[in-house]
C-alpha positions, 0 to 999 in steps of 0.5 A: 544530493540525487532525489531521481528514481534508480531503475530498480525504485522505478521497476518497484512502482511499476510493480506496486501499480500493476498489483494494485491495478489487478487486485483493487476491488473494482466495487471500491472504486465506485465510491465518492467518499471514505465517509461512505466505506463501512469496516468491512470494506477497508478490512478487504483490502487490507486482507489482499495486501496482507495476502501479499505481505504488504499490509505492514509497509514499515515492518523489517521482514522478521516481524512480517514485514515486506523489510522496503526501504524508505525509499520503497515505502515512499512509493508504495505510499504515493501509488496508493495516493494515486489509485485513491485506495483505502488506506492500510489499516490500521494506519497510525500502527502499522506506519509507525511501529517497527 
């Protein structure tokens, strides 16, 4: 079994990093705890990756989906761990429904 990246797994974390890089408000990084976030702040950066199609991770494209391989999603997960963003919302749905 070959658990390694492919170039094109590897060209897809560079390009969820440099989205997140770009577009993760810069006020919601300042904060120390999720206890702190209100609605209003998990609901904007669902509102940026939805604009990018990338607020349902787990949804095929025909239901508005991004249609990612589980490998895909793996990634996409990891580098929001990374960044220590918000998480999707809502995120027990939006992960599991399909």
């Amino acid at each position: 079994m070959n658990l390694s990246f492919t170039a094109e797994d590897l060209a897809f974390r560079d390009e969820v990093r440099a989205f997140i890089e770009a577009n993760y408000p810069a006020r919601l990084r300042a904060f120390g705890s999720r206890d702190d976030l209100g609605k209003e702040d998990f609901l904007e950066w669902h509102r940026i990756l939805g604009a990018k199609g990338w607020s349902a991770p787990a949804w095929p494209v025909e239901y508005g989906g991004p249609g990612w391989s589980p490998t895909q999603r793996y990634i996409f997960g990891e580098e929001l761990a990374r960044a220590e963003t918000v998480p999707v919302l809502p995120s027990a749905s939006i992960w599991w429904v399909r």
